[in-house]
OpenMM code with the backbone's topology and positions (N, CA, C; nanometers):
from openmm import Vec3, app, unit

residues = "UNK UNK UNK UNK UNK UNK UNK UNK UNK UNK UNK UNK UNK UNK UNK UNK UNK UNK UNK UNK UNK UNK UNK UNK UNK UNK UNK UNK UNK UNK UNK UNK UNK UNK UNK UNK UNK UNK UNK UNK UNK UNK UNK UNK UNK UNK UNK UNK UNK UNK UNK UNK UNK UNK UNK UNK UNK UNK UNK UNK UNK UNK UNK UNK UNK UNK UNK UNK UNK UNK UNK UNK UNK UNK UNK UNK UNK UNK UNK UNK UNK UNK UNK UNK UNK UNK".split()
positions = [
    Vec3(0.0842, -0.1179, 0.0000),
    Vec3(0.0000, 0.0000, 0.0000),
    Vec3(0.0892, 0.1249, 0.0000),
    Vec3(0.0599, 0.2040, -0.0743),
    Vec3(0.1487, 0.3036, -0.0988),
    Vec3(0.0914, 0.4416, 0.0301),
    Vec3(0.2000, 0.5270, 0.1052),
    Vec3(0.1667, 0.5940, 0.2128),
    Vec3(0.1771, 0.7565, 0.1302),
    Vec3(0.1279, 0.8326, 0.1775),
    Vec3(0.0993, 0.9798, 0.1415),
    Vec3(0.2447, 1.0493, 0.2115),
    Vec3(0.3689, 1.0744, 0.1253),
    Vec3(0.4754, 1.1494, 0.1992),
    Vec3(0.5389, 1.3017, 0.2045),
    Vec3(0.4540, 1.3349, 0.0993),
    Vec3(0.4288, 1.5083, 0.1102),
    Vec3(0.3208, 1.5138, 0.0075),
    Vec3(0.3080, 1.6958, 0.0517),
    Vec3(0.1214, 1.7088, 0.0116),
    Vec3(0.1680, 1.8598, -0.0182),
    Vec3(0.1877, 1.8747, -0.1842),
    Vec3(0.2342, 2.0614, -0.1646),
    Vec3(0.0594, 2.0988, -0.2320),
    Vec3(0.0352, 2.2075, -0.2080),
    Vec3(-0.0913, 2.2995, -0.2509),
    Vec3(-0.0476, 2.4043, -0.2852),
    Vec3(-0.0971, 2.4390, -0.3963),
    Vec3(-0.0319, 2.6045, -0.4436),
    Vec3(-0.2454, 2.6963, -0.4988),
    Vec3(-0.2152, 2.7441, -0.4367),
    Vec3(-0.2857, 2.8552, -0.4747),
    Vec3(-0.4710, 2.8278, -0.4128),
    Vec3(-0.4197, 2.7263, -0.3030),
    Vec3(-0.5247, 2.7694, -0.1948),
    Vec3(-0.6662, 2.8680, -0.2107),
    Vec3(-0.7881, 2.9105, -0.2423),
    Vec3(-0.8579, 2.9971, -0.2143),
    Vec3(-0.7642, 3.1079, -0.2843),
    Vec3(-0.7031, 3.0617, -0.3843),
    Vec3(-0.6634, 3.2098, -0.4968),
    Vec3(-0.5384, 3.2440, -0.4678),
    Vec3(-0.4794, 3.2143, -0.3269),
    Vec3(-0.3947, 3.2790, -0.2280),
    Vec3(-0.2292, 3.2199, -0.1268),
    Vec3(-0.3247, 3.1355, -0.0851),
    Vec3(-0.2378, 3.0722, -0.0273),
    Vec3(-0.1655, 2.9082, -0.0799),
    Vec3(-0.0624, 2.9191, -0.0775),
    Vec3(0.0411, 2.7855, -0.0716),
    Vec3(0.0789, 2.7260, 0.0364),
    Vec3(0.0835, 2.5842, 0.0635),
    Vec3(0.0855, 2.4886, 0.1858),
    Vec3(0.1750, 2.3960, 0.1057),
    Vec3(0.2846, 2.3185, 0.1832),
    Vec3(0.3679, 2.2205, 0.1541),
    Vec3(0.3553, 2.1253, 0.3219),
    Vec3(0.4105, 2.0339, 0.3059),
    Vec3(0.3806, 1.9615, 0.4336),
    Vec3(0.4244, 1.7899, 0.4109),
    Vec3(0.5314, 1.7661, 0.4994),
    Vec3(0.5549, 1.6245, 0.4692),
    Vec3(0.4894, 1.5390, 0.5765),
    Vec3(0.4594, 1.4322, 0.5482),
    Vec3(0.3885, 1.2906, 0.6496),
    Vec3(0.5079, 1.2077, 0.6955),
    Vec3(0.4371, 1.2087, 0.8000),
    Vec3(0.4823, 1.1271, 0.8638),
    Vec3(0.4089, 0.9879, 0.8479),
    Vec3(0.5224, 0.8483, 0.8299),
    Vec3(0.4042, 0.7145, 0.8095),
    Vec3(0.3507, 0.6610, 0.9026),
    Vec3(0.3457, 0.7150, 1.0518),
    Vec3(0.3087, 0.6546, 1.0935),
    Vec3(0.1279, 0.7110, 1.1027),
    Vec3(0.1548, 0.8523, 1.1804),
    Vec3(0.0249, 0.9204, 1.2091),
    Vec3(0.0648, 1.0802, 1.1298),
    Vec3(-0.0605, 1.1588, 1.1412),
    Vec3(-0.0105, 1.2992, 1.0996),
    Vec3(-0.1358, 1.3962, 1.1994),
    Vec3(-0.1332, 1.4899, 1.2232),
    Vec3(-0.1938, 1.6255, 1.2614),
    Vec3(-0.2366, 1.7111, 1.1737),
    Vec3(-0.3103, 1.7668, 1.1561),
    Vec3(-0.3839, 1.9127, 1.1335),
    Vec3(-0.4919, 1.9811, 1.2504),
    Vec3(-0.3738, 2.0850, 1.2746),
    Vec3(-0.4366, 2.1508, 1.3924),
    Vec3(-0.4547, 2.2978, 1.3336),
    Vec3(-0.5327, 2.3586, 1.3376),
    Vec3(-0.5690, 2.5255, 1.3537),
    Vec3(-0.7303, 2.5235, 1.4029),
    Vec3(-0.7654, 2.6495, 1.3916),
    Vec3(-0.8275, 2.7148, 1.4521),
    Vec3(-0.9891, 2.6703, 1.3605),
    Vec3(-1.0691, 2.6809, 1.4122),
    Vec3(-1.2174, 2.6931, 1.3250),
    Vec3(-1.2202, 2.7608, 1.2203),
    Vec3(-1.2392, 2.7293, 1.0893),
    Vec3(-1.2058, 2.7976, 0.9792),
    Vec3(-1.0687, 2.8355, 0.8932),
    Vec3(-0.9853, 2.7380, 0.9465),
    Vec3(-0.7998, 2.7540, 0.8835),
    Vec3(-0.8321, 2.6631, 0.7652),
    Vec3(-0.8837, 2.5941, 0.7131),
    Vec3(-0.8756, 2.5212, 0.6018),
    Vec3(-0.8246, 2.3730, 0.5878),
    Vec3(-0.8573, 2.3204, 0.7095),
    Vec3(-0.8047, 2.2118, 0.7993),
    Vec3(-0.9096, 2.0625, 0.6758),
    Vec3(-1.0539, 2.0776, 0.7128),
    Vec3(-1.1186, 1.9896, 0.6247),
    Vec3(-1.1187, 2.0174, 0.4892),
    Vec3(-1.0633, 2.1178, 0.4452),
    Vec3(-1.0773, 2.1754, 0.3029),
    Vec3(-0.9436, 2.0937, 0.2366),
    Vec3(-0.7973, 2.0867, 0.3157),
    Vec3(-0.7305, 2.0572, 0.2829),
    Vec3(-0.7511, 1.8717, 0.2493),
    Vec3(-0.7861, 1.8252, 0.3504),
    Vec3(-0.8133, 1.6536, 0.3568),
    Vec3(-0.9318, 1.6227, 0.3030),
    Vec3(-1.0212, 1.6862, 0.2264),
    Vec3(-1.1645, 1.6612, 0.1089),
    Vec3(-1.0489, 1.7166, -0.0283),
    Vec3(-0.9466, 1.7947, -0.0455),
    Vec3(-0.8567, 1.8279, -0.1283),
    Vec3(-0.7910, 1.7260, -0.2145),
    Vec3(-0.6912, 1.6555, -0.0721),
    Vec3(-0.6106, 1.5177, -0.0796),
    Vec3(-0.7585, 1.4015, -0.1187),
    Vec3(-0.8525, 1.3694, -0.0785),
    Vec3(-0.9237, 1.2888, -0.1057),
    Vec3(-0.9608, 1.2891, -0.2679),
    Vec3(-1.0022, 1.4153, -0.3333),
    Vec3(-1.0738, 1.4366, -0.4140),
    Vec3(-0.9594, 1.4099, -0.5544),
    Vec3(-0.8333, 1.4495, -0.5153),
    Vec3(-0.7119, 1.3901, -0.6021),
    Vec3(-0.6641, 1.2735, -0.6394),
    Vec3(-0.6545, 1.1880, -0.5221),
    Vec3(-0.6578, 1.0459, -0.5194),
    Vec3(-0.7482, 0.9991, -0.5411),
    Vec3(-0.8863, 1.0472, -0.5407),
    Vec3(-1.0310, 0.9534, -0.5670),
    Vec3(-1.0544, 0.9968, -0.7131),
    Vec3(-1.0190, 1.1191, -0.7842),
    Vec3(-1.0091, 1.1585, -0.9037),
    Vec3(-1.1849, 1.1965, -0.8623),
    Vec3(-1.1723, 1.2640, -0.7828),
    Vec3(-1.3302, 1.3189, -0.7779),
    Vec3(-1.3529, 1.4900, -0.8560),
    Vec3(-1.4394, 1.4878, -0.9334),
    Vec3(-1.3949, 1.5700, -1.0228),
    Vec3(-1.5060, 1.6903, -1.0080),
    Vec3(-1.5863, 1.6584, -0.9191),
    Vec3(-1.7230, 1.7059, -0.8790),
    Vec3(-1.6600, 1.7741, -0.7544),
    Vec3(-1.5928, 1.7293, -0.6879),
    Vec3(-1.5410, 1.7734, -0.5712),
    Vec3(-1.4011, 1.8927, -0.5988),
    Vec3(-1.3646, 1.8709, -0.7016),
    Vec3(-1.2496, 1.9495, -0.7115),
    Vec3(-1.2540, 2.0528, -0.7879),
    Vec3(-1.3842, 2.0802, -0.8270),
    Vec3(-1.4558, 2.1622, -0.8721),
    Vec3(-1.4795, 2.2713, -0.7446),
    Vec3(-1.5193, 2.2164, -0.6626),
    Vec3(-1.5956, 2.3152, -0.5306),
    Vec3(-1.4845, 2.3618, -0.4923),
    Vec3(-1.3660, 2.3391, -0.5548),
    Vec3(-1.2383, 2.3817, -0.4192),
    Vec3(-1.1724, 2.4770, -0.5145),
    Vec3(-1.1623, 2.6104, -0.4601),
    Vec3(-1.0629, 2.7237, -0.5662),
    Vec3(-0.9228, 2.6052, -0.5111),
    Vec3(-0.8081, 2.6391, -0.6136),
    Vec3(-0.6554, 2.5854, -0.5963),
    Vec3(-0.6378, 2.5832, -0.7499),
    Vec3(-0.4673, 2.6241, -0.7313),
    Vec3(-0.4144, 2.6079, -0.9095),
    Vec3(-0.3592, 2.4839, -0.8922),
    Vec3(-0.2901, 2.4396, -0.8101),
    Vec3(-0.2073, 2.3162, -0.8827),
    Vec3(-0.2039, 2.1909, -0.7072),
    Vec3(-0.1782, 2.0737, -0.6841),
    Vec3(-0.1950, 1.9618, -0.5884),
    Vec3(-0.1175, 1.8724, -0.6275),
    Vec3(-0.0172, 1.8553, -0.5284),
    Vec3(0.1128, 1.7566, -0.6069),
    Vec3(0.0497, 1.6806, -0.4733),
    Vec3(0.0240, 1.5418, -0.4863),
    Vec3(0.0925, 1.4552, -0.3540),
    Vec3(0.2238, 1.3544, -0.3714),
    Vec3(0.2843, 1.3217, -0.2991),
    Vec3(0.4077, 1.2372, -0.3533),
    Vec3(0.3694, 1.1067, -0.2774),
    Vec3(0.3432, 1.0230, -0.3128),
    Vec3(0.3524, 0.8742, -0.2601),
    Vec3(0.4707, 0.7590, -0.2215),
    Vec3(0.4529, 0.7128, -0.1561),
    Vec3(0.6049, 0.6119, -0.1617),
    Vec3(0.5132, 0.4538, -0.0592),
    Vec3(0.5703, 0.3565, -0.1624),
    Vec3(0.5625, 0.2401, -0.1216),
    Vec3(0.6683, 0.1430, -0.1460),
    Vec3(0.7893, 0.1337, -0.0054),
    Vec3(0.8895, 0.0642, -0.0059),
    Vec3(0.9796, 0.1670, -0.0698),
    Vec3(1.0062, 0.1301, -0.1605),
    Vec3(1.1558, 0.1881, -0.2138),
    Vec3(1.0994, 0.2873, -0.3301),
    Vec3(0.9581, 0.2024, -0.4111),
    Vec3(0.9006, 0.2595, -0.4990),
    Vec3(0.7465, 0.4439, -0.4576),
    Vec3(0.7929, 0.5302, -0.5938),
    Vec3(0.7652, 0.6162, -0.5405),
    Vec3(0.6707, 0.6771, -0.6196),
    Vec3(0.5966, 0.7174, -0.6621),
    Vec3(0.4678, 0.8019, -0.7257),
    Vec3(0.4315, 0.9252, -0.6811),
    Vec3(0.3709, 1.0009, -0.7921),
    Vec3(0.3553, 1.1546, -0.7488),
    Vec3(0.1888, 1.1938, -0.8246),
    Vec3(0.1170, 1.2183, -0.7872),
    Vec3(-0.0538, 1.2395, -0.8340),
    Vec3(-0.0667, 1.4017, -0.8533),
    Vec3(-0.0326, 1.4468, -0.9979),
    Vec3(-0.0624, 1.6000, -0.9673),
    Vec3(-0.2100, 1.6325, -1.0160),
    Vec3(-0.2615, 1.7163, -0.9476),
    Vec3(-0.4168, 1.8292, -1.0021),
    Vec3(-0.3959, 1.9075, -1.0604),
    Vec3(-0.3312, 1.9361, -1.1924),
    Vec3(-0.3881, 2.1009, -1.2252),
    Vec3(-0.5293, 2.1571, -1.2511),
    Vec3(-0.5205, 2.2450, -1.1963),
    Vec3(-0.6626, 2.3005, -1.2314),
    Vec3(-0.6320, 2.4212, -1.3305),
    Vec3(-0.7098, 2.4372, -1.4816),
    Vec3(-0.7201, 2.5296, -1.5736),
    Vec3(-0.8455, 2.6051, -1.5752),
    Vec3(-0.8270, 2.7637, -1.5874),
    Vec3(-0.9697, 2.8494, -1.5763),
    Vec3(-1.0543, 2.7819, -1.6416),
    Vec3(-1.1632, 2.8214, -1.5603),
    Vec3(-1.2692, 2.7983, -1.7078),
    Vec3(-1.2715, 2.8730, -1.8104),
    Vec3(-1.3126, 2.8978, -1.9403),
    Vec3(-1.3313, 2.9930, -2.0261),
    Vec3(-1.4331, 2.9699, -2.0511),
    Vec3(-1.5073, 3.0866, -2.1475),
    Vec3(-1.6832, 3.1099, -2.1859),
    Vec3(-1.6253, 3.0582, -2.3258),
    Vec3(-1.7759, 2.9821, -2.3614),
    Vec3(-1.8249, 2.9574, -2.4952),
    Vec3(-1.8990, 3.0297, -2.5548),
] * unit.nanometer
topology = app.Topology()
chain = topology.addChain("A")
for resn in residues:
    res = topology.addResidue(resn, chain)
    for name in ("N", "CA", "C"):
        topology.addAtom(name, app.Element.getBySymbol(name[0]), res)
């Protein structure tokens, strides 16, 4: 089973960038009511589940996660492109 070993986010709600490595055993997300705590982990879900309905609801330009299982290593990126009018 391959483990989640960093999680970069660029362009957050238009704005903000987050990088963050895992730990394999357990991990934390701690802030405050409203820091972007479940936004970030429905983020990671919606990348790996290739949920496309979901990654829709979330402003962000780009979602790298890096994977590693054993020695072997994988990387899952999101770009997200504007929409444009027809």
């Amino acid at each position: 089973m391959f483990v989640i070993e960093k999680v970069r986010i660029e362009g957050l709600w238009d704005h903000k960038s987050i990088e963050f490595i895992c730990d394999k055993n357990f991990n934390f997300l701690i802030g405050e009511n409203g820091t972007g705590k479940t936004t970030i982990i429905n983020l990671i879900a919606a990348v790996l589940l290739v949920d496309f309905e979901k990654l829709d609801k979330i402003p962000f330009k780009e979602v790298s996660i890096y994977l590693r299982k054993d020695k072997e290593r994988k990387k899952a990126i999101c770009d997200r492109c504007k929409k444009t009018k027809r």
